[in-house]
N, C-alpha and C positions, 0 to 999 in steps of 0.2 A: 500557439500550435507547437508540438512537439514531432521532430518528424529526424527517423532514423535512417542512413542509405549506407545498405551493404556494409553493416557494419559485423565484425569478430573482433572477439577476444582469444586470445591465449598466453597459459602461464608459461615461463619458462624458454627456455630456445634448446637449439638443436636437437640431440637425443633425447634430452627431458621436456622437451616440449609439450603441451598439453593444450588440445584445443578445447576451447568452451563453451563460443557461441559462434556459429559461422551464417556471413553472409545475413543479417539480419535488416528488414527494411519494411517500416511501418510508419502511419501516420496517425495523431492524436490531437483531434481538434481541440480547439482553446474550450473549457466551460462542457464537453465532456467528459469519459470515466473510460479506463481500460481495465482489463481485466489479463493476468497473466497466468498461465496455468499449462500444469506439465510434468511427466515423471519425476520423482527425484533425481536430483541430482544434474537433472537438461540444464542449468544455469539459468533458472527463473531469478534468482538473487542478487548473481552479476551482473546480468542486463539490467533492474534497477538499479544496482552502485552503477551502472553507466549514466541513465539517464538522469540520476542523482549529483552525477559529477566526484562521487566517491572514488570513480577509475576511469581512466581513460584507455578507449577501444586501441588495439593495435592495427585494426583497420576501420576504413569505415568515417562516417561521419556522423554526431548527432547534434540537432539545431532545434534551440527552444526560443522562437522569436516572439520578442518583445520586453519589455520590464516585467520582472515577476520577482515572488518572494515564494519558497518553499519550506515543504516540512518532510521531515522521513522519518519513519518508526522502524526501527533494526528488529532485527528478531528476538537480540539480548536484550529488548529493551534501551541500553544506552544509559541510563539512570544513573546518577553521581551517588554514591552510597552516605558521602560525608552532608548530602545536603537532605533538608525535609522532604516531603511532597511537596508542598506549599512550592520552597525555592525550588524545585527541578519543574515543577508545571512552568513557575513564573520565570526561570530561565532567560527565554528568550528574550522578554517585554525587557530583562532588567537590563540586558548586555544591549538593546538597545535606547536605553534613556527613557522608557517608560515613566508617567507621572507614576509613585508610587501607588496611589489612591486609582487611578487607573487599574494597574499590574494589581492589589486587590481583589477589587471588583470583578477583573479577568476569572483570576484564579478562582474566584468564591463560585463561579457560573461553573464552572468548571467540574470542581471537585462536586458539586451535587449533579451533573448534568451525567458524572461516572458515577454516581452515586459512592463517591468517596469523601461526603460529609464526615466529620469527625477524624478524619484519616488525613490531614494537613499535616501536623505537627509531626508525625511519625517517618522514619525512615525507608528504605526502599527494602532493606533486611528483615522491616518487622512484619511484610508486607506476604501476602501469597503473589503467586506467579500470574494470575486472574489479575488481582490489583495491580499490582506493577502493572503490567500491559494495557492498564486502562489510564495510570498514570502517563506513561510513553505516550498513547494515543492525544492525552491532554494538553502536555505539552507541545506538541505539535500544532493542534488547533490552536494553542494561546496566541500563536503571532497570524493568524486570520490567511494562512495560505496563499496562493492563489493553484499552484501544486502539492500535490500531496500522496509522498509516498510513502507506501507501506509494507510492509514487508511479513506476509504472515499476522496482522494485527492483533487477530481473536481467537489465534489460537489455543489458548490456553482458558477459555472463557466454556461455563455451563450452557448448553443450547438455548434458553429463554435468553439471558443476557448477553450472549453475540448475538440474536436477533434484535435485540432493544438498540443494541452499537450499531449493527448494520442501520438500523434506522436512520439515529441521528446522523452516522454517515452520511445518509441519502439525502436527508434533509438539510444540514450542512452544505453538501454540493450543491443543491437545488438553489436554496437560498442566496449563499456566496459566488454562485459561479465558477467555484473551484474544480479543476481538474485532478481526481483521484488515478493515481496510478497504481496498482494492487496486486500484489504476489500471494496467491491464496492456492492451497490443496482441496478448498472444497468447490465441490462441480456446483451447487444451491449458491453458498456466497460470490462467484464468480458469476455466474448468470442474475444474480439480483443486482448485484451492482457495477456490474460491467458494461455498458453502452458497448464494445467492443471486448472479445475474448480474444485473445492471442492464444494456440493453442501451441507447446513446443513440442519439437522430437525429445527422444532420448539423446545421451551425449552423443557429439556436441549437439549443444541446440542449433536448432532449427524452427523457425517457424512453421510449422504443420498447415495451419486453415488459421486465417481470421475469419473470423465468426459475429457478425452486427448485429445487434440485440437491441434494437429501437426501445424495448417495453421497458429494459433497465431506465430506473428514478420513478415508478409507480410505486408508492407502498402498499399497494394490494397484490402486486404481482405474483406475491407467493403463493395468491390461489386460483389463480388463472388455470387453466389447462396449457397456455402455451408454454408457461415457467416449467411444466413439467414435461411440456414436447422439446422444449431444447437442453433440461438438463438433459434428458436421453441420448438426444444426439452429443452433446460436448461428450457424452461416457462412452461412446459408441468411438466418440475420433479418439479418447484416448487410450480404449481399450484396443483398437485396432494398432496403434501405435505403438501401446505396451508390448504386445503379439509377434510384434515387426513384420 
């Protein structure tokens, strides 16, 4: 369980002070999915580097109890330019003592599962911005999660093929148990795979409305009527918000 109490961030002190995220406090069951979403610039990216351990709140508390292993997808991607696909997917498996023939096998499931067959041996430079971000996403899965956060993941991605990733996401979670934690601009990907929406104010964040979405982990959900009664309303809380 991931659970946050009354937690802020802000940059800076005194007159340069800059507040980012105030008063934040939510809870994220083990083996479910969140969903985070929010004007630009509300600090949807900082409250993950929080819950990622990337930063720490200047107030506030946050507690992920039990043993666990994570993964985070940056929005830069993160990608070592000087290594392959192949070695930046297999990254983690190798800093951790992976059987080589394991770390293989990993990576081979992988690179077709992104459908980035053929695209091993290549670098991160020779890559479009689409690939990259599906390599990112790979490497993350390779050490099998148990959190998983992401940051904007598909964004860069043509609409059939962030629907085919939202998938395996889905299915990934479903399977492994994993807890997705997900920083997304679209109100559709956010309600598909958010068991829970956080929905933020503008600066500084604020939590607006949590939003529970039982029917997120269906993969038919996209053609329900309800997927389409509650992207309405998520547009509704954030256009009302936009508005002030």
């Amino acid at each position: 369980m991931i659970r946050t109490d009354s937690v802020s961030l802000q940059y800076g002190w005194g007159d340069s002070a800059h507040q980012v995220l105030q008063d934040i406090t939510f809870t994220i069951k083990r083996g479910s999915s969140c969903a985070i979403i929010g004007p630009s610039g509300c600090g949807k990216t900082s409250l993950l580097f929080l819950l990622a351990g990337l930063r720490q709140p200047t107030e506030g508390h946050i507690i992920i109890e039990g043993d666990y292993r994570s993964g985070t997808i940056l929005q830069n991607y993160g990608l070592f330019p000087w290594k392959t696909v192949r070695k930046n997917i297999g990254l983690g498996l190798t800093l951790k003592k992976t059987d080589k023939q394991r770390v293989e096998q990993r990576v081979g499931r992988l690179l077709e599962d992104m459908e980035l067959t053929g695209f091993g041996d290549h670098f991160p430079s020779q890559l479009s911005g689409g690939m990259q971000q599906r390599v990112a996403l790979a490497r993350a899965l390779a050490v099998d999660p148990d959190i998983l956060y992401m940051d904007e993941p598909l964004s860069s991605l043509d609409a059939l093929t962030r629907e085919r990733l939202q998938n395996l996401i889905l299915d990934i979670w479903q399977k492994n148990r994993l807890t997705p934690v997900l920083v997304t601009h679209s109100i559709e990907e956010a309600v598909f795979l958010g068991r829970q929406i956080l929905i933020m104010s503008k600066n500084p964040g604020k939590i607006v409305q949590i939003v529970e979405n039982t029917q997120a982990g269906d993969p038919d959900y996209r053609q329900q009527d309800s997927f389409f009664k509650l992207c309405n309303r998520v547009r509704a809380i954030l256009r009302e918000e936009e508005n002030g």
